[in-house]
C-alpha positions as CSV (number, residue, x, y, z in Angstrom):
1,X,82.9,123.8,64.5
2,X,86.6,122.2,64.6
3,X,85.6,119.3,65.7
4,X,82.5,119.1,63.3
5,X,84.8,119.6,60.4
6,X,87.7,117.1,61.5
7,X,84.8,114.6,61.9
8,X,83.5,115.3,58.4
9,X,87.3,115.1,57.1
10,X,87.6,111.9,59.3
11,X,85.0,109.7,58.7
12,X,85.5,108.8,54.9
13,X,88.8,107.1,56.2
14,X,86.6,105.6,58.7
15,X,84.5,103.5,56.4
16,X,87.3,102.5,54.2
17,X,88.7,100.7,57.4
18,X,85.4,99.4,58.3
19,X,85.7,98.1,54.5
20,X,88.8,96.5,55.5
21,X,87.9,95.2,58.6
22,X,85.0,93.9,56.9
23,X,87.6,92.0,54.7
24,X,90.2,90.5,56.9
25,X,90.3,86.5,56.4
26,X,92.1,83.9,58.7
27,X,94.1,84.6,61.8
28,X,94.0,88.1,61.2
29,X,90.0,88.1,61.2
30,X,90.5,85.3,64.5
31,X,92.9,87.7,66.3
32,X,90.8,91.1,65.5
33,X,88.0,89.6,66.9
34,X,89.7,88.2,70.1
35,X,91.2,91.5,70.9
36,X,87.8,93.4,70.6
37,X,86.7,91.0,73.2
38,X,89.8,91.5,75.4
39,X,89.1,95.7,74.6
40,X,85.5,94.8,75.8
41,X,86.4,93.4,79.0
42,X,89.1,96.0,79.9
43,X,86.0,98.5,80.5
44,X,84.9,96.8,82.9
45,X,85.8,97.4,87.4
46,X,88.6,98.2,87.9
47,X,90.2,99.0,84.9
48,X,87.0,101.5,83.2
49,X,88.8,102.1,80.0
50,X,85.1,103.4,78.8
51,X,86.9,104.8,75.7
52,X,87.6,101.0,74.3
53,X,83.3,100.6,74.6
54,X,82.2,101.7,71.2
55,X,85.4,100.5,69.5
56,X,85.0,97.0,70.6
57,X,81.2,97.1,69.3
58,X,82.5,98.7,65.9
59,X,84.9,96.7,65.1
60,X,82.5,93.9,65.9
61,X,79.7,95.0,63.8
62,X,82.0,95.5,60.7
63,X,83.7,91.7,61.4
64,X,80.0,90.0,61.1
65,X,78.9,92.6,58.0
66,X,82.2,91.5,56.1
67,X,81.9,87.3,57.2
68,X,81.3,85.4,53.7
69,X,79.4,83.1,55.7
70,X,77.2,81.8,58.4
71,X,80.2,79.7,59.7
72,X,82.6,83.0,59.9
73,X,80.2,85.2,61.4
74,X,79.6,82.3,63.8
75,X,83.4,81.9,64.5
76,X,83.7,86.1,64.6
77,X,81.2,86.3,67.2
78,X,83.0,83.2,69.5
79,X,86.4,84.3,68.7
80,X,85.2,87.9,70.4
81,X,83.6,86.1,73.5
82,X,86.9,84.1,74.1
83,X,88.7,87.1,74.2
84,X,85.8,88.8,76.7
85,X,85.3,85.9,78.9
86,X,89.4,84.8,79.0
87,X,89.7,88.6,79.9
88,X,86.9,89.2,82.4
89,X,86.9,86.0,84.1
90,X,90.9,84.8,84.3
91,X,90.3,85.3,88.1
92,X,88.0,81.7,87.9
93,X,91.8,80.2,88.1
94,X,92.7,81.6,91.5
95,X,89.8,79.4,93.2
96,X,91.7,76.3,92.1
97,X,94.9,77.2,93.1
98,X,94.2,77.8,96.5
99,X,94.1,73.8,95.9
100,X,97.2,73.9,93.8
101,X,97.9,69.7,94.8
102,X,94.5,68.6,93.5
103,X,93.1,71.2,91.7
104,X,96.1,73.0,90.0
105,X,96.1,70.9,86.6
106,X,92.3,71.7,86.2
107,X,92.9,76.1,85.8
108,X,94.0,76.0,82.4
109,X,91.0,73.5,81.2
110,X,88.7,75.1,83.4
111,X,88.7,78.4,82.5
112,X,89.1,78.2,79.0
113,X,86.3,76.0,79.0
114,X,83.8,78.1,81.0
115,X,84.7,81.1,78.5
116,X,84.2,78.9,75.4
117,X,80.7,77.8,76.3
118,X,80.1,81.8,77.6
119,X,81.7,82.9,74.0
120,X,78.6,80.7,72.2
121,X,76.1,83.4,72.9
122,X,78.3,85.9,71.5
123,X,78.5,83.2,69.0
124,X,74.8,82.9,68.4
125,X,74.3,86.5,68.4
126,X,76.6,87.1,65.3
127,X,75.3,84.1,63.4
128,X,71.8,85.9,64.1
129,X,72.8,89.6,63.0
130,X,74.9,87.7,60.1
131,X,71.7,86.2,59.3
132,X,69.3,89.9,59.4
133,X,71.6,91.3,56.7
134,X,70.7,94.9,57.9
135,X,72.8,97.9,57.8
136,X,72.9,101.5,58.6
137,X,70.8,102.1,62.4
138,X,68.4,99.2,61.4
139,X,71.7,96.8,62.4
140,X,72.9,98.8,65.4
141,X,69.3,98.5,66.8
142,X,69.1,94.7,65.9
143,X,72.6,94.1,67.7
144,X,71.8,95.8,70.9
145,X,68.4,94.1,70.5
146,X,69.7,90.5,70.4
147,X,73.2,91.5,73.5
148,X,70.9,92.5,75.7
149,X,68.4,89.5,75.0
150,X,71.3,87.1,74.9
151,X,72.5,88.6,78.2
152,X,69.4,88.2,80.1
153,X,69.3,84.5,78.5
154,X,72.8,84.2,80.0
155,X,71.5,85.2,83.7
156,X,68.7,83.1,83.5
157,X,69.6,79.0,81.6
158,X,71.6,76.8,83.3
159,X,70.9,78.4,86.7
160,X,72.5,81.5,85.1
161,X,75.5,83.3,85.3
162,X,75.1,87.7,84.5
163,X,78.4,88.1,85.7
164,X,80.2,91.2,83.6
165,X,76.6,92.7,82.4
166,X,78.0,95.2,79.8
167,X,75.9,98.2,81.6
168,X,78.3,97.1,85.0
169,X,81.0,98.5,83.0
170,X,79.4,102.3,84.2
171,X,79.7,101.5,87.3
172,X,82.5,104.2,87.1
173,X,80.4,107.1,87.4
174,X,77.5,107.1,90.2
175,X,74.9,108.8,87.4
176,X,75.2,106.4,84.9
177,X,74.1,103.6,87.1
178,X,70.9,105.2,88.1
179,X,68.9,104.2,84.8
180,X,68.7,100.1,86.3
181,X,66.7,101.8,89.0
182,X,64.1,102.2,85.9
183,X,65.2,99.7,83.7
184,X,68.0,96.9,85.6
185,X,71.0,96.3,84.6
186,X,70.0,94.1,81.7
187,X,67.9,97.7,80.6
188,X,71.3,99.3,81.6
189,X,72.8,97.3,79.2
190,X,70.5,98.2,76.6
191,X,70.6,101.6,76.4
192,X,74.2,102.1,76.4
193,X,75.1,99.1,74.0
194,X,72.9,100.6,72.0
195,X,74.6,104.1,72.1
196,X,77.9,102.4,72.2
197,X,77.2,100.5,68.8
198,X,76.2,103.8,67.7
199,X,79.7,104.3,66.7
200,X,79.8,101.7,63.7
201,X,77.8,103.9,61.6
202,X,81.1,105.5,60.8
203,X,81.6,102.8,58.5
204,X,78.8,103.2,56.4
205,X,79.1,104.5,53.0
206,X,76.1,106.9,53.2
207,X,77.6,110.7,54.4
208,X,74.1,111.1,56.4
209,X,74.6,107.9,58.9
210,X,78.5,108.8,59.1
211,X,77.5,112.4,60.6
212,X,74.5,111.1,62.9
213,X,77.0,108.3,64.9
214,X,78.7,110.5,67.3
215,X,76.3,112.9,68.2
216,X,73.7,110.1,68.5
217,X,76.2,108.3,71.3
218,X,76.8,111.2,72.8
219,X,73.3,112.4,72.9
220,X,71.8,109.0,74.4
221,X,75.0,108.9,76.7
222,X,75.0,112.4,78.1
223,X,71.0,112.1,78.9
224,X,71.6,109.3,80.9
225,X,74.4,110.8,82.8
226,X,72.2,114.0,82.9
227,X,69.3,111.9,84.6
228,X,71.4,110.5,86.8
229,X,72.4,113.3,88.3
230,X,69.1,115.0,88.9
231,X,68.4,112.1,90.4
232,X,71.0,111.9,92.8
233,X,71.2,116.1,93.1
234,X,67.6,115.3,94.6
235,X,68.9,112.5,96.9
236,X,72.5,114.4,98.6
237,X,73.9,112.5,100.9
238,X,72.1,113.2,104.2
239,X,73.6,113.0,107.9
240,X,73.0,109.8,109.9
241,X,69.8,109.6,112.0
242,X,70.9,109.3,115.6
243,X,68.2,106.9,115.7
244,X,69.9,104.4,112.7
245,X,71.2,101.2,113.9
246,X,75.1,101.1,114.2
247,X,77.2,98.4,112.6
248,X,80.7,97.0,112.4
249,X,82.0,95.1,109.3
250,X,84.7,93.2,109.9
251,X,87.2,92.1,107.3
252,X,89.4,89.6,108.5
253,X,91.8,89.0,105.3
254,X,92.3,85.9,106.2
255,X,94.0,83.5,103.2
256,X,91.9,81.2,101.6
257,X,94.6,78.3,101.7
258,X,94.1,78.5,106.0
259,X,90.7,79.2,105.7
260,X,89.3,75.8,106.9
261,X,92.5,73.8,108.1
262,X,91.1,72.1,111.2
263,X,94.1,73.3,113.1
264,X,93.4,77.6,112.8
265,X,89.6,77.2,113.5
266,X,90.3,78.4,116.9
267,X,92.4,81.1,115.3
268,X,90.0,82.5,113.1
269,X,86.9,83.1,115.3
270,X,89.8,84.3,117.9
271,X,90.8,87.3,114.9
272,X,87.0,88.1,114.3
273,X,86.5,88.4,117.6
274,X,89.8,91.0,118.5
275,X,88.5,93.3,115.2
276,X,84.8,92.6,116.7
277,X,85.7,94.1,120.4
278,X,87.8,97.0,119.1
279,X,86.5,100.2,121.1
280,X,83.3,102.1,119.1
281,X,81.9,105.3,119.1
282,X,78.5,104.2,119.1
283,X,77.2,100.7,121.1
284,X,76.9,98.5,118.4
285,X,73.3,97.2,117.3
286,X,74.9,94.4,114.9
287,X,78.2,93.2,114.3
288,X,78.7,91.7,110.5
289,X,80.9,89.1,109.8
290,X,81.6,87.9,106.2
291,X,81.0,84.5,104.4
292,X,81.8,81.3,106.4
293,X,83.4,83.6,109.1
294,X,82.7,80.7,111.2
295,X,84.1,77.5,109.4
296,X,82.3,75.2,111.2
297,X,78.7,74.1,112.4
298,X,77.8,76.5,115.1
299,X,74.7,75.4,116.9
300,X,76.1,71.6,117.5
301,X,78.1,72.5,120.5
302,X,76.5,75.0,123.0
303,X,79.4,75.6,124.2
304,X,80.5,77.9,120.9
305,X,77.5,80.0,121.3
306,X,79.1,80.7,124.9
307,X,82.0,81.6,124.1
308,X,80.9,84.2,121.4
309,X,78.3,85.6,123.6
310,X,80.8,86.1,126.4
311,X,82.5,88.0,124.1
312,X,80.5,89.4,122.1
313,X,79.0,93.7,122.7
314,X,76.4,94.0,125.3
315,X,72.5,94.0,123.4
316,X,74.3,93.8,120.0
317,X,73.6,91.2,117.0
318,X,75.8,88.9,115.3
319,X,75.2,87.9,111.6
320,X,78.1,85.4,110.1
321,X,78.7,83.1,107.2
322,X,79.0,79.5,109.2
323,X,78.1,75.9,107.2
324,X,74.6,74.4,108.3
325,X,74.3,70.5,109.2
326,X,70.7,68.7,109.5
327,X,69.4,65.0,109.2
328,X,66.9,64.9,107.1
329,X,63.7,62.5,107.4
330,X,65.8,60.0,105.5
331,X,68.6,59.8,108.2
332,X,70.5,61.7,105.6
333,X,73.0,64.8,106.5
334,X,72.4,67.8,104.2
335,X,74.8,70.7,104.7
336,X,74.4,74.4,103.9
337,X,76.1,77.5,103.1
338,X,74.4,79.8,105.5
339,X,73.9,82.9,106.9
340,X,73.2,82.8,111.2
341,X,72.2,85.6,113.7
342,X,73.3,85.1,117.3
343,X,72.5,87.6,120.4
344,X,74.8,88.9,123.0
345,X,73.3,86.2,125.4
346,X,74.1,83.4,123.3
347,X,70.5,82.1,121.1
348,X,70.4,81.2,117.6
349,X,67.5,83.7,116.4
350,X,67.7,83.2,112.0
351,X,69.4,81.2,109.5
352,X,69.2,82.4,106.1
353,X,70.2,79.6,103.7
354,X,72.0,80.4,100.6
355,X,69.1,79.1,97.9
356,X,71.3,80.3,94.8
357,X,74.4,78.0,94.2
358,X,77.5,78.2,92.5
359,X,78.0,75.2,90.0
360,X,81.3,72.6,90.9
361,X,82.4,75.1,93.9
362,X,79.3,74.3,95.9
363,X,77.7,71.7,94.1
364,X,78.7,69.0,90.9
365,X,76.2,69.2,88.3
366,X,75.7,65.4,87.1
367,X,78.5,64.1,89.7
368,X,77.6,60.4,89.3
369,X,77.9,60.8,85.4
370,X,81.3,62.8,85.6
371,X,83.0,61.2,88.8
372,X,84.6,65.1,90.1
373,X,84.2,66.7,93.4
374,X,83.0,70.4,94.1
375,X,86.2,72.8,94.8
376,X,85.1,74.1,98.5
377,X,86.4,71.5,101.4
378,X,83.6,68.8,102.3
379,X,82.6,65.6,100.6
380,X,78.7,66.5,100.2
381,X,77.6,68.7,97.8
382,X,76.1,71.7,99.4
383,X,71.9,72.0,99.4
384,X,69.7,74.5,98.3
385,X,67.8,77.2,100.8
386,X,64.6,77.9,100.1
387,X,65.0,80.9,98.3
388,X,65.2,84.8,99.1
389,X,63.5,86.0,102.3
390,X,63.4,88.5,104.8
391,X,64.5,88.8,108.1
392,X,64.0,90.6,111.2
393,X,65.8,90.5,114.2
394,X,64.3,92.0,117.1
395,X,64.1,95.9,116.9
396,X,66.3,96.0,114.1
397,X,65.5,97.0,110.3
398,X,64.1,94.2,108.4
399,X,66.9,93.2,105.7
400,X,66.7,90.7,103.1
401,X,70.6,88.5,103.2
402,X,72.4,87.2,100.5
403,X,75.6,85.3,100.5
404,X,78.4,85.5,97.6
405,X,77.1,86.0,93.8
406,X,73.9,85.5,94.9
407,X,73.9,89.4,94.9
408,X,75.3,89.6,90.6
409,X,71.3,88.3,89.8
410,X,69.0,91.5,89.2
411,X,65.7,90.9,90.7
412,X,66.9,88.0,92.6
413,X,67.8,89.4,96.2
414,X,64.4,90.5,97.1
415,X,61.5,87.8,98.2
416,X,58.9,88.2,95.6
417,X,55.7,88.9,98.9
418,X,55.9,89.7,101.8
419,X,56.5,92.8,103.3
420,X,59.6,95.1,101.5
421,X,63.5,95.0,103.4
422,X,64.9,98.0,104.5
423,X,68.4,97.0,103.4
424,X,70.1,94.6,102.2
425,X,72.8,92.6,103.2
426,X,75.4,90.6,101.4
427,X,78.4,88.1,102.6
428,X,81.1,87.4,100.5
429,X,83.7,85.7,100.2
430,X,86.2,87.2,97.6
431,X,89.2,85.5,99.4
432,X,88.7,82.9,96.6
433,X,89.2,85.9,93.9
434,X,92.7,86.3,95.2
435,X,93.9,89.9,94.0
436,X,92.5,90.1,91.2
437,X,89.6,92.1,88.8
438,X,87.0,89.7,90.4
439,X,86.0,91.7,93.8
440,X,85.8,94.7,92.3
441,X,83.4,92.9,89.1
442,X,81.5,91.6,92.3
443,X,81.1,94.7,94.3
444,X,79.9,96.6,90.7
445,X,77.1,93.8,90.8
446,X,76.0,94.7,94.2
447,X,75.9,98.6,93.8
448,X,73.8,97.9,90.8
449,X,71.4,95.7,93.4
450,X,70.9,98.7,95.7
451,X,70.6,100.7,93.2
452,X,67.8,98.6,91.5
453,X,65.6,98.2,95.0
454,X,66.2,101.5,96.5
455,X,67.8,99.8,99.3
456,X,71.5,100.5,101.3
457,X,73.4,97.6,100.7
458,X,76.2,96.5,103.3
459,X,78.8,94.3,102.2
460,X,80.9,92.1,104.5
461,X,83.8,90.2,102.5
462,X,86.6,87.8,103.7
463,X,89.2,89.7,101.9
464,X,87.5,92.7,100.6
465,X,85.6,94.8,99.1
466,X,83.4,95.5,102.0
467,X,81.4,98.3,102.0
468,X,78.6,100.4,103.0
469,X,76.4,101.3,100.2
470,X,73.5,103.5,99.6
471,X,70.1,102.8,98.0
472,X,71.4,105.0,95.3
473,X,74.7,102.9,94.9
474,X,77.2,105.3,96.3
475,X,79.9,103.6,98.1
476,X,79.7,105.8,101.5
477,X,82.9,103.4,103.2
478,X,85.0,100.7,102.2
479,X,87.9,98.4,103.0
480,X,90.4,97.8,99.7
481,X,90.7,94.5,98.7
482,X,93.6,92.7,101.1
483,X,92.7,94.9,103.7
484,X,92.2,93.7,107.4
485,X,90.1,96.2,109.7
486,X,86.4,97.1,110.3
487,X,84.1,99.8,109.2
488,X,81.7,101.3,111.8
489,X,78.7,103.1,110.3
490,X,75.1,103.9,110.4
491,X,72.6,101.9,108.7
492,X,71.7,104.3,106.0
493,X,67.9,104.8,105.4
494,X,66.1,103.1,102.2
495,X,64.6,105.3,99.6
496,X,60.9,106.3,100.7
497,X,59.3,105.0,97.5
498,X,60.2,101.5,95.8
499,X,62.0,102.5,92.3
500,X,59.8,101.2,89.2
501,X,62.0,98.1,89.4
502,X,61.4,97.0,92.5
503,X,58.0,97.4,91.7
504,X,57.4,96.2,88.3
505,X,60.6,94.0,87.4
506,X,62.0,93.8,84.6
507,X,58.8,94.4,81.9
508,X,59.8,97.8,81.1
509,X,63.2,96.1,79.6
510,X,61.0,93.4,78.0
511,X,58.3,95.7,76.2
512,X,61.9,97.4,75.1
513,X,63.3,94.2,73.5
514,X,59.6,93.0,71.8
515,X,59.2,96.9,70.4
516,X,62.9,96.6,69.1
517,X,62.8,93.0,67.5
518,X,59.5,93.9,66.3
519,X,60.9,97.2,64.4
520,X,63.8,95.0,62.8
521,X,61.6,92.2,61.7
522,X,59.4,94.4,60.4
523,X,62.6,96.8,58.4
524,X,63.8,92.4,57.3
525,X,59.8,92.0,56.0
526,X,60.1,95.0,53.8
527,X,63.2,94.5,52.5
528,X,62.6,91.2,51.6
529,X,59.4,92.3,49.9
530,X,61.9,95.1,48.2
531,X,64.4,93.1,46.7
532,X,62.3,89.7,46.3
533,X,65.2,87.2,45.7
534,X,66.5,88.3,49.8
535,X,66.6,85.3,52.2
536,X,67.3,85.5,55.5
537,X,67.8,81.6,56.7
């Protein structure tokens, strides 16, 4: 009842300061909105602030209501995803500046570019509600509407990019998460945008929409966390099988500025190998190593494959990141960023090409035209794999491989036939992220994966996070970032049945969006018809 009544004596203050947020012109209007976006990205891994969620989503839903025009709201919306990208994606500088000599002048330009041309969704999207002229829960459903459409469009154009996927900000609580097993993390998204956004009905003049904002967050909030944990209080953690395969991770930590000097090649196959034949409790069924563990091409010199077998524990597996040479029919050399399994006796059993690419680090979009070179050592632009797959080694689990931020893409890690993985396996290279937000943003993404397919996920990282996850997203072990070490552990068993996602993909999310974009077309319709002289364009 306190906390009823200091609501009730609170919120009439609270819609005079929408009012006035509403109003602010100029720098003040420029540096609101770039904060909210900065608030924004602070809730997501590892800093959580969850509290800064609805606030940032307020105070952006009273800057487009107050713009005067098309051209502020536009400005309001890129302004905000300045500040969010700036914030959530600074770490984009650390991968040049492990190249300070040729790359170092390019960390100012590049980022701040990348985050302006991320900001023009948010950009769009404001333009767009700007444009609705709805208010009361008829905007709030419009703006989660078009984030969470603008979000999926950002993971899918350009090759896509759903790095920071609002819903990854959750990742803080195990429960929360569970809802992408039903919906994805762009469904994820959805739902708690929508409840976060919830929150700017406090500035509505109407008493009736001021009293229904917090309890309507709370209420869509607390039944998502309330479903997530009867879902996991009917999934405890169980014990090991003494029939599950038995791995080793090893995380090397070795720096990214050594990482492929010709000179320490020797020296870093040597250090995977010492973490490798460390004494186990178990025999080991499959040794991981992370992304480009090997930094060179392994199966042109036999006498490599020699010397890890020799070394290598007796009827186990080894899966590492090493680059990929072939000539094509052309006479031309292709390279590839690839994934390799070798047995104790020394064979060459699967290559898993990385299909997925990342844009100017592995490959330059229109190189000819723009004359630059992609940021990872080599003068050839890396080529495309054939897409995702699954693979099966011998009498070990099926598993279905992905290399670096091929595992932020929901619905992409799984091959669309064939018969389903019982795990997933990812190999990353975070070295690039340096210490920063960026590992921890990248092992969110992958707990979401598992979480999606109902699959354990195992993560093998240069530097960190590497981890052993389970298919309900529950880190089970892990190695901080700048660690060096290994994690033994037993390959945890998949859920029994496929979650609705892995089954049916994302058209639960997309029969979401249609039914909410149909509900505020229809709400713009009769209004129109209501006041006659309304346009809308």
């Amino acid at each position: 009842m306190r906390l009823t009544a200091a609501l009730a004596r609170l919120t009439p203050d609270l819609a005079a300061l929408a009012r006035s947020v509403g109003a602010l012109r100029g720098w003040r209007r420029i540096a609101l909105a770039f904060g909210l976006g900065v608030a924004l990205a602070a809730t997501l891994p590892p800093v959580h602030a969850l509290p800064l969620f609805p606030i940032a989503f307020a105070g952006l839903i009273w800057l487009i209501g107050g713009a005067r025009s098309p051209f502020s709201a536009f400005a309001t919306g890129f302004w905000f995803g300045l500040g969010f990208f700036l914030a959530g994606l600074y770490w984009l500088g650390f991968a040049l500046m492990t190249d300070a000599d040729h790359y170092g002048w390019l960390v100012a330009p590049a980022v701040i570019g990348v985050a302006s041309g991320l900001a023009l969704f948010h950009a769009f999207g404001a333009l767009l509600l700007y444009w609705l002229r709805l208010d009361g829960l008829w905007r709030v459903v419009a703006f989660a509407v078009i984030w969470s459409g603008l979000e999926w469009l950002r993971g899918h154009i350009l090759t896509g990019f759903p790095w920071n996927l609002a819903g990854s900000a959750f990742a803080l609580s195990d429960a929360m998460i569970q809802l992408s097993a039903l919906l994805g993390a762009y469904g994820l998204s959805l739902v708690v945008v929508f409840a976060g956004a919830l929150v700017a009905l406090l500035g509505e003049s109407a008493p009736a929409r001021r009293r229904l904002a917090i309890p309507a967050m709370l209420a869509i909030l607390i039944a998502v966390w309330l479903g997530g944990t009867v879902r996991l209080a009917m999934a405890p953690l169980a014990e090991a099988s003494p029939d599950a395969s038995w791995l080793r991770i090893v995380q090397p930590n070795i720096a990214q500025s050594v990482k492929w000097r010709d000179d320490k090649r020797a020296d870093i196959v040597a250090h995977h190998l010492n973490l490798t034949m460390q004494p186990s409790a178990r025999p080991l069924d499959m040794v991981i190593w992370p992304e480009a563990a090997i930094p060179f091409v392994v199966d042109e010199d036999p006498a490599v494959l020699t010397y890890l077998s020799e070394r290598l524990p007796a009827d186990s597996v080894l899966i590492t990141g090493a680059p990929r040479r072939a000539e094509d029919e052309a006479g031309v050399y292709r390279v590839w960023n690839s994934l390799q399994a070798i047995t104790a006796d020394g064979r060459l059993i699967a290559t898993y090409d990385k299909h997925h690419l990342v844009p100017f680090g592995e490959y330059v979009p229109l190189r000819d035209l723009l004359g630059l070179n992609k940021v990872t050592p080599g003068a050839l632009d890396f080529s495309a794999g054939a897409g995702p797959q699954t693979l099966t080694l011998g009498n070990l689990p099926p598993f279905s491989p992905s290399i670096c931020y091929e595992a932020i893409f929901p619905g992409g890690v799984v091959a669309a036939e064939g018969p389903r993985p019982a795990w997933l396996l990812n190999l990353t290279n975070d070295g690039w992220f340096g210490v920063s937000s960026g590992p921890y943003q990248h092992l969110a993404s992958a707990r979401l994966r598992a979480v999606e397919q109902g699959l354990p996920l195992v993560r093998a990282a240069n530097t960190g996070v590497s981890a052993v996850i389970d298919p309900y997203g529950r880190v089970l072990q892990r190695l901080s970032l700048g660690a060096e070490g290994v994690i033994d552990a037993a390959l945890p068993a998949p859920v029994l049945s496929a979650p609705p996602f892995a089954r049916v993909g994302g058209w639960p999310l997309s029969i979401m969006l249609i039914l909410g974009a149909g509900i505020v077309m229809v709400r713009c319709i009769s209004y129109r018809v209501e006041t006659k002289n309304v346009t809308f364009l």
